[in-house]
C-alpha positions as CSV (number, residue, x, y, z in Angstrom):
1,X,-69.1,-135.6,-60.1
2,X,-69.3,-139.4,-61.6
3,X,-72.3,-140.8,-61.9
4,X,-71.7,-144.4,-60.5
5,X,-72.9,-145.9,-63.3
6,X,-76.3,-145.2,-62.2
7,X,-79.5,-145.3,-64.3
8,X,-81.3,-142.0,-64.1
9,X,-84.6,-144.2,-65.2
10,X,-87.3,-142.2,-63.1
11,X,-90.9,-142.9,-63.8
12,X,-93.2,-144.0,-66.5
13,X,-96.3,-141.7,-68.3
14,X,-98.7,-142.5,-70.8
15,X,-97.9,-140.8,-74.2
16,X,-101.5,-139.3,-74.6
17,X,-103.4,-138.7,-71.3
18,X,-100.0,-138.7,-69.4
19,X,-101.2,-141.0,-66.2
20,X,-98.0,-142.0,-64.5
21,X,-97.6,-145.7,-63.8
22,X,-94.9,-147.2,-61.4
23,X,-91.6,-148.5,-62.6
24,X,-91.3,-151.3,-60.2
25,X,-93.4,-153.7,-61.4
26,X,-94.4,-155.1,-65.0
27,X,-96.4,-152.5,-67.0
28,X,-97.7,-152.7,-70.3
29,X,-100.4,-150.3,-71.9
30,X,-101.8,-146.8,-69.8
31,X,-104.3,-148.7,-68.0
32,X,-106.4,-145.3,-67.9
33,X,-106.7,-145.1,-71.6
34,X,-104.8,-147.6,-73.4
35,X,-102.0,-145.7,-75.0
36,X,-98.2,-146.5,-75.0
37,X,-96.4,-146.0,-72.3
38,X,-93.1,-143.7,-72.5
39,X,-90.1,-144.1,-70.1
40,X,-89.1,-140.6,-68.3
41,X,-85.4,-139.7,-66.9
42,X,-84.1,-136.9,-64.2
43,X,-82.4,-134.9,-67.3
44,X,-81.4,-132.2,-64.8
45,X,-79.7,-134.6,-62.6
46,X,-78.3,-136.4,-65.8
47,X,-76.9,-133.4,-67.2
48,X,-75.1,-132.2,-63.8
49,X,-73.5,-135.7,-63.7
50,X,-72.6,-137.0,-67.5
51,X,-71.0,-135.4,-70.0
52,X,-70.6,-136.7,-73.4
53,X,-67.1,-137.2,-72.6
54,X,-68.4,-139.2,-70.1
55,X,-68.6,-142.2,-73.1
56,X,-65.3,-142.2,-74.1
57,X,-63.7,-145.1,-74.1
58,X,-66.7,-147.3,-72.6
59,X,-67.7,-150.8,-74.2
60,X,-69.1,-150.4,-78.0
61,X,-72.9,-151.3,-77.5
62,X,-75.8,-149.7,-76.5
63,X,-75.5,-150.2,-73.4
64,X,-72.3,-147.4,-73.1
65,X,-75.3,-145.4,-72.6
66,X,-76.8,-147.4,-69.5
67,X,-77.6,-144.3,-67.5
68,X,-79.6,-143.3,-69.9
69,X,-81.6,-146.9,-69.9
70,X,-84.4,-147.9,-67.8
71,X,-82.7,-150.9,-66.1
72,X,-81.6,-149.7,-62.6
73,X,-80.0,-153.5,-61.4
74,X,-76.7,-153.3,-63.7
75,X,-77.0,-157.2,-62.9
76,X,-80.1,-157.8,-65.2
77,X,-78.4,-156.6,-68.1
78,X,-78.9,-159.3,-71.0
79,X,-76.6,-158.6,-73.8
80,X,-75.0,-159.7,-76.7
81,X,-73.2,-157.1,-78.1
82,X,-75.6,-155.0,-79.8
83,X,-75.6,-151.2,-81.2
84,X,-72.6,-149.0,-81.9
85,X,-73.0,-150.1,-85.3
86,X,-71.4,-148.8,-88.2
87,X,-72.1,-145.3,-89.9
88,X,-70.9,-145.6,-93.7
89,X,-70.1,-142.3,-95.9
90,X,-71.2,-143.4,-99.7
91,X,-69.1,-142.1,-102.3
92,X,-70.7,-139.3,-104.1
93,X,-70.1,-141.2,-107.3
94,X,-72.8,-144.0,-106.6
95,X,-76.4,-144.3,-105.0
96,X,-75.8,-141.4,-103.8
97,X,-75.0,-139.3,-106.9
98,X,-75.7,-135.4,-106.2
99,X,-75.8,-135.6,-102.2
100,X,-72.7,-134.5,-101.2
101,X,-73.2,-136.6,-97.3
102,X,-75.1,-139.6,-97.8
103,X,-75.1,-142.0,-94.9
104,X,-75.8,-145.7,-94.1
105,X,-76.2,-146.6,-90.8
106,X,-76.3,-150.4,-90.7
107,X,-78.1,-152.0,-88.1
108,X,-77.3,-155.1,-89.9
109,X,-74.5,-155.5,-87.8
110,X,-76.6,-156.3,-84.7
111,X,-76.8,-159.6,-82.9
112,X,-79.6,-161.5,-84.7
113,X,-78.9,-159.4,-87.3
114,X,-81.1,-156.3,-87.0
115,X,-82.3,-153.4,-85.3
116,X,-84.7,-155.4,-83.3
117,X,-81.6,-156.6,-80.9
118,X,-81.5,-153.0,-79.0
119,X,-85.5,-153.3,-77.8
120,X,-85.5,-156.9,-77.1
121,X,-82.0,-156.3,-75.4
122,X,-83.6,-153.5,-73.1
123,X,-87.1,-155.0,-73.1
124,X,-85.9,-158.5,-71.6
125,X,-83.3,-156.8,-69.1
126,X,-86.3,-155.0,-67.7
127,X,-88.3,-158.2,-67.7
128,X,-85.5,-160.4,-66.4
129,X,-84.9,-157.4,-63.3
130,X,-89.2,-157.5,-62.6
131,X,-89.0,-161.4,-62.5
132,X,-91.2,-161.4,-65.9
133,X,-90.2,-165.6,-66.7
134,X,-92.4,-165.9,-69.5
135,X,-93.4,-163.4,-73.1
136,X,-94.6,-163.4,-76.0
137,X,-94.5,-161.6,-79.0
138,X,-95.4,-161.5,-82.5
139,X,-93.3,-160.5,-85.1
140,X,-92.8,-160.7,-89.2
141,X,-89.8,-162.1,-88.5
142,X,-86.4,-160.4,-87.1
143,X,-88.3,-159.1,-83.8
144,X,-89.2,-162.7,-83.7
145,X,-85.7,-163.6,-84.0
146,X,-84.4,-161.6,-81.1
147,X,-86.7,-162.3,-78.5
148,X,-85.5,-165.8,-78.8
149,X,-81.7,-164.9,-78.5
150,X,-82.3,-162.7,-75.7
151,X,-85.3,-164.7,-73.7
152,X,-82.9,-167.7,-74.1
153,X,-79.8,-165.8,-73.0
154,X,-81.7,-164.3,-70.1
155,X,-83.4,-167.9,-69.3
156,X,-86.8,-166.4,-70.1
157,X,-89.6,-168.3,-71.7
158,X,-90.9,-167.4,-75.0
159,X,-93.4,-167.3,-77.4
160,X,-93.1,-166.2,-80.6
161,X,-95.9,-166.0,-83.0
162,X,-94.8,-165.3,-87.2
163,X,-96.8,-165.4,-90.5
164,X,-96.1,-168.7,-92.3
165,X,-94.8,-166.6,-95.4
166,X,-92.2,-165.2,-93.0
167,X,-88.7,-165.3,-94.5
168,X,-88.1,-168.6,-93.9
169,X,-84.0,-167.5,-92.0
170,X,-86.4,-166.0,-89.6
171,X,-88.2,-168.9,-88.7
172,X,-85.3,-171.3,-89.1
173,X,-83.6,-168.5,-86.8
174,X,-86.6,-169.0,-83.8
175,X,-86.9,-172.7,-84.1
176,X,-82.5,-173.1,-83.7
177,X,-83.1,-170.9,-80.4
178,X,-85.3,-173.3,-78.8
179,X,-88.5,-171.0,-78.0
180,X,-91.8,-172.0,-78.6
181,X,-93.0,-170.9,-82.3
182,X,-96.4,-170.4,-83.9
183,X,-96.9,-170.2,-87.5
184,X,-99.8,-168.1,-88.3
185,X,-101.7,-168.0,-91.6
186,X,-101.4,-164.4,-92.7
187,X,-100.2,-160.9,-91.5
188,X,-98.0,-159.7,-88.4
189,X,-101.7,-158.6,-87.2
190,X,-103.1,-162.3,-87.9
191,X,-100.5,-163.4,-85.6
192,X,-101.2,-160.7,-82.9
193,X,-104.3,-161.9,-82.9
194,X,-103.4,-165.5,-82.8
195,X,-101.1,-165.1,-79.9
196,X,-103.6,-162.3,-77.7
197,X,-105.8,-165.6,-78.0
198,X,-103.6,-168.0,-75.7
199,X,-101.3,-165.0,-73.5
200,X,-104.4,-164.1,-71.3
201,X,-105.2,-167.7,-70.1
202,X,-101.4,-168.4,-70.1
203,X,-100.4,-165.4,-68.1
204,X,-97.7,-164.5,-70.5
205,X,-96.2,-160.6,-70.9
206,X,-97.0,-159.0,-73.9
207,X,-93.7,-157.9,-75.9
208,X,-95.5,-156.4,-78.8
209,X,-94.3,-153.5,-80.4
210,X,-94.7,-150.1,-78.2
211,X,-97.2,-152.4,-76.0
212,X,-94.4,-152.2,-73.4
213,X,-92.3,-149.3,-72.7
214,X,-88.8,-150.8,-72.9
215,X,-88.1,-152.2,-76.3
216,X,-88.6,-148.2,-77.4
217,X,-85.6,-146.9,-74.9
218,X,-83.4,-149.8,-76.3
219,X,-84.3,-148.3,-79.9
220,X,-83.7,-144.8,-79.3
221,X,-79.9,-145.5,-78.7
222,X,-80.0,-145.2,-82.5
223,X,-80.1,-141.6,-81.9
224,X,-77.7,-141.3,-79.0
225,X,-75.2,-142.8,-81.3
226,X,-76.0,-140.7,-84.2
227,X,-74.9,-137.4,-82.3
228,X,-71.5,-139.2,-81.0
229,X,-71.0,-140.3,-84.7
230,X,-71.2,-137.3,-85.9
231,X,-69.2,-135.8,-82.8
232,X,-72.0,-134.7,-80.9
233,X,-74.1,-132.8,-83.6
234,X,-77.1,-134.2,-85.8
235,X,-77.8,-134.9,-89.3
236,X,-79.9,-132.9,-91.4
237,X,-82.0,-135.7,-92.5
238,X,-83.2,-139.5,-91.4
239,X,-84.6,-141.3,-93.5
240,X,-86.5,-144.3,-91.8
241,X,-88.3,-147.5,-93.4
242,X,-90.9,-147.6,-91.3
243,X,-93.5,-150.8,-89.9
244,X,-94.0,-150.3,-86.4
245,X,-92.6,-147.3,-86.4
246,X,-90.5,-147.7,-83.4
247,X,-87.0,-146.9,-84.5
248,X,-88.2,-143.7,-85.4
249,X,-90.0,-142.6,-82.4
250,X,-87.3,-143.9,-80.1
251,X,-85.0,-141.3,-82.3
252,X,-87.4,-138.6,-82.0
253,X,-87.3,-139.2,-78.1
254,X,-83.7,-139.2,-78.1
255,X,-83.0,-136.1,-79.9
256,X,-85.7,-134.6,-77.4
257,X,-83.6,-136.0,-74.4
258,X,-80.2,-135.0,-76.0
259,X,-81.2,-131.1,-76.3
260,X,-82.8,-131.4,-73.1
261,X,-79.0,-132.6,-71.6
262,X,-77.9,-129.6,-73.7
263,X,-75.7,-132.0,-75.5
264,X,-77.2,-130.9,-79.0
265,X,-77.9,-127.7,-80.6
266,X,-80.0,-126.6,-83.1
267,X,-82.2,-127.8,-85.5
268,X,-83.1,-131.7,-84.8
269,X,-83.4,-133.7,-88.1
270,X,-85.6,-133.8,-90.4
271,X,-87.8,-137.2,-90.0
272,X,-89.0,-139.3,-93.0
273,X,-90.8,-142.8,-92.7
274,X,-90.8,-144.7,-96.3
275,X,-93.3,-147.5,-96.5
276,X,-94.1,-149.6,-99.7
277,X,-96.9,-149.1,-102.2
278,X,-98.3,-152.0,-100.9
279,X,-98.5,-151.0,-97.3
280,X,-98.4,-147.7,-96.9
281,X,-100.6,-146.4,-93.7
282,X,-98.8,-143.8,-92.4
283,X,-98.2,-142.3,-95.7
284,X,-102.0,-141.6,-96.0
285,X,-102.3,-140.5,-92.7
286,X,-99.4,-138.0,-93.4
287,X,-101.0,-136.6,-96.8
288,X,-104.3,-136.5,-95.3
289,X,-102.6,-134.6,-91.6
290,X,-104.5,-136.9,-90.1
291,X,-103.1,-137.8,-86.4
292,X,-103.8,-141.4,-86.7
293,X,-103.9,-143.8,-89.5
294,X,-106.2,-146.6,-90.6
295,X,-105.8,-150.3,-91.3
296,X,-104.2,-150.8,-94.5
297,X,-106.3,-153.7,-96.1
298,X,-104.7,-156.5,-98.5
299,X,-101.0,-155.2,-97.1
300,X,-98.6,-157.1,-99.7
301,X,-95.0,-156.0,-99.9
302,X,-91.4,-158.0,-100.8
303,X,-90.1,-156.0,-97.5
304,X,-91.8,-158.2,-94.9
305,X,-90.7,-155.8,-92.0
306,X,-92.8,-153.2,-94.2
307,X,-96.0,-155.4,-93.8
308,X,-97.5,-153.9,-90.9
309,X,-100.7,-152.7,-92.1
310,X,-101.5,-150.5,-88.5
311,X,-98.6,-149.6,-86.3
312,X,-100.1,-149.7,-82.3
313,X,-98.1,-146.3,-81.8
314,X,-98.9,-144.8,-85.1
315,X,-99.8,-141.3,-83.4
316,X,-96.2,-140.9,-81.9
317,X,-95.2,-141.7,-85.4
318,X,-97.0,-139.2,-87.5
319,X,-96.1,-136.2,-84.5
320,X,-92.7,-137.1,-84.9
321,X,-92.8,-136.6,-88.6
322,X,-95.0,-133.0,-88.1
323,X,-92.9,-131.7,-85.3
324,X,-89.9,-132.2,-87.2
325,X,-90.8,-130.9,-90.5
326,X,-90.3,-134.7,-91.8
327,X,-92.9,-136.1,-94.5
328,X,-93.5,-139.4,-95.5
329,X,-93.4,-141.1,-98.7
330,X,-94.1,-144.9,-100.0
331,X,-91.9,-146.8,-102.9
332,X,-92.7,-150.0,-104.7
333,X,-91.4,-153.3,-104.2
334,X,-89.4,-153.0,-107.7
335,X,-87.9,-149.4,-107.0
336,X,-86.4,-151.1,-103.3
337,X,-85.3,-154.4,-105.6
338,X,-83.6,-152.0,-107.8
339,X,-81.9,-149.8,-104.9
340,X,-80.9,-153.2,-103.7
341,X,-79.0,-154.0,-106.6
342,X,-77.3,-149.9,-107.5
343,X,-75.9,-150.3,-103.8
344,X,-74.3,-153.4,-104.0
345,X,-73.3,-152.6,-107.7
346,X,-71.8,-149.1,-106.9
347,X,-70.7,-148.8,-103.0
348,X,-70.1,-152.6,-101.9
349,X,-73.1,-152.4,-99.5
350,X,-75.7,-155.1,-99.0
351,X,-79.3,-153.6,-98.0
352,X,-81.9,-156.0,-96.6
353,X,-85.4,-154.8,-98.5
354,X,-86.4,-152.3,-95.6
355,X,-83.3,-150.6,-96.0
356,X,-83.3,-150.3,-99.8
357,X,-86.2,-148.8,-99.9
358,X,-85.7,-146.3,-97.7
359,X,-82.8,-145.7,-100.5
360,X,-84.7,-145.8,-103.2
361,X,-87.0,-142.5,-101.4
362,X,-83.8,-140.5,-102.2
363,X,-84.8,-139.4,-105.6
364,X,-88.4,-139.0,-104.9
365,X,-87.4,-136.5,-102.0
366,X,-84.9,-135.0,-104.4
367,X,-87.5,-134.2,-106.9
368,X,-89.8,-133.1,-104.6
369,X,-87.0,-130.8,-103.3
370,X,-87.7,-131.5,-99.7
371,X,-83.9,-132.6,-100.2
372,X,-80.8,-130.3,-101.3
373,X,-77.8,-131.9,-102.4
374,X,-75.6,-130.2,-99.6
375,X,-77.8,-132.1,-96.8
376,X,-76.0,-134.6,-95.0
377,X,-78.6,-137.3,-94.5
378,X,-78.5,-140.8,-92.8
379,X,-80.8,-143.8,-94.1
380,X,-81.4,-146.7,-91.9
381,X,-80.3,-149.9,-93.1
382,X,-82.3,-151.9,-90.9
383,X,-80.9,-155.3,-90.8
384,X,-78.6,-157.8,-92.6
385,X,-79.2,-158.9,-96.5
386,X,-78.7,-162.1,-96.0
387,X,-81.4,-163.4,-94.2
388,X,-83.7,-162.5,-97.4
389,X,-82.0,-165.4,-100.0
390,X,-85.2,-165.0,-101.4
391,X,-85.5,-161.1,-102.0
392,X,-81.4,-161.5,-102.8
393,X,-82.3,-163.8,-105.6
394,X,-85.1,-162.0,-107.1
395,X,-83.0,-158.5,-106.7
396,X,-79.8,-159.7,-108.4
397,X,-82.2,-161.0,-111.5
398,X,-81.1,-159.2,-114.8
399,X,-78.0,-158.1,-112.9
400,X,-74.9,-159.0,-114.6
């Protein structure tokens, strides 16, 4: 039977007391406790109707997998093009000398040019389908980015709120799209502050990180693409640089929704969040099994998307990392600057400083031996190099 196309998009529950809150109208926290909210589907009715064959063939974005997407009007889609990105084999003769499968899967390639397309592509559908004509968000930098393509495509109003040492393509990036920006005097969490201060009064939606429930589903079509990649089976190993955290869980959920479907079998994959020295809350949290962390004082990192020194949904984070059997492990800023430069120098691929760190916790996993080199093991390369001249110049230093 064909599914019409239909979003199986259901109901929403909070991801620690489990309150249900209704789908048709704008929703942002668990108003019982606070927590983020998690978007549920009819799996059983999903599975009768789709197949993964069902996807051959369809448009290469995210939204090939729009049943499994929260937007139920296929009209409010707002997109330009993002996901299906590419999933790159490194030659065992480079980086990843010793790993006989070594992945790259480079969200780069996005609109905007990172990751953060897919939530603000799903988050602002679902705004633009509730009548939601004004957000806000605040970002350290690329999340910044995309809400502007996306509120402007959509006709939205926005307002997005950076730290004045933001990568200064980011802001030149928010300012081209026309929104209203905020420079804020220093972190993402200075900024969060900055912009809480004037959204009340203003009546604007929040589109902060996991402080919403659709940015996360628009993320987790990292791992719904992951398992058609690989022809409908999962890696061993993901290795995830890790701010806000919500890549990861959005991956987490989709593995849980793709064994559910009975799509997948087996083992899901392993789960590892890399942070920097610098910044490095969940990392504590992990070695201490605690199931929250704490706010990382004095956070300073070259990865800006690293600089998150309290991820909101920092819980969902670390259980993702426990129930998998991941781990979690922080790098410096010159071990990422140096993975930078080995990737570009050996396999032709550009990282952006999020995704070169997540590189450079190859060897410290190796010697650890929570990796074998028989593993086949994806790292995320989060978004595109070039929008760090900075980080490109500093990295490429000593070079040639």
């Amino acid at each position: 039977m064909a599914s019409d196309l239909r979003s199986f998009f259901t109901h929403l529950y909070c991801s620690v007391c489990r309150a249900e809150h209704a789908i048709d109208e704008a929703q942002g926290v668990c108003r019982a406790c606070g927590a983020a909210l998690l978007a549920g589907y009819d799996l059983d009715l999903a599975r009768r109707n789709l197949r993964p064959s069902s996807f051959e063939g369809r448009v290469g974005t995210m939204w090939r997998y729009r049943e499994l997407l929260p937007v139920l009007d296929p009209g409010a889609i707002v997109t330009l093009g993002e996901g299906w990105t590419p999933l790159i084999r490194l030659k065992p003769g480079g980086v990843a000398a010793g790993m006989s499968s070594l992945y790259i899967k480079d969200e780069g390639c996005n609109p905007t040019g990172s990751f953060k397309a897919r939530g603000l592509s799903a988050a602002v559908s679902k705004a633009r389908e509730l009548g939601i004509g004004e957000v806000c968000i605040p970002s350290a930098g690329n999340a910044g980015g995309a809400l502007a393509a996306y509120a402007t495509a959509a006709g939205i109003s926005a307002h997005v709120f950076l730290p004045e040492d933001t990568p200064r393509i980011n802001i030149q990036e928010v300012r081209l799209f026309g929104v209203d920006l905020h420079l804020v005097d220093g972190l993402i969490s200075d900024a969060a502050k900055a912009m809480n201060e004037r959204r009340g009064p203003a009546g604007w939606f929040d589109m902060s990180t996991m402080k919403e429930p659709y940015r996360l589903e628009g993320k987790k079509t990292m791992g719904y693409e992951l398992a058609e990649q690989f022809g409908w089976s999962l890696p061993d190993v993901i290795v995830y640089p890790t701010g806000g955290g919500t890549g990861l869980i959005g991956m987490w959920k989709a593995f849980d929704e793709l064994e559910k479907l009975g799509w997948v079998e087996g083992r899901k994959p392993r789960m590892v969040s890399v942070q920097m020295a610098g910044c490095a809350p969940v990392v504590k949290a992990f070695e201490a099994r605690a199931p929250k962390s704490e706010f990382w004082e004095g956070a300073a990192t070259v990865a800006s998307g690293l600089r998150v020194p309290r991820a909101f949904a920092d819980h969902l984070i670390l259980q993702a990392l426990y129930e998998s059997g991941g781990c979690a492990v922080a790098v410096s800023d010159e071990a990422a600057l140096r993975a930078m430069r080995n990737a570009a120098r050996s396999d032709g691929v550009l990282l952006c400083p999020e995704g070169a760190a997540a590189l450079a916790a190859l060897p410290v996993l190796t010697e650890s031996g929570f990796l074998s080199g028989g593993e086949t093991v994806v790292v995320f390369n989060t978004g595109i190099a070039y929008k760090y001249a900075e980080i490109l110049e500093r990295s490429s230093e000593g070079s040639n």
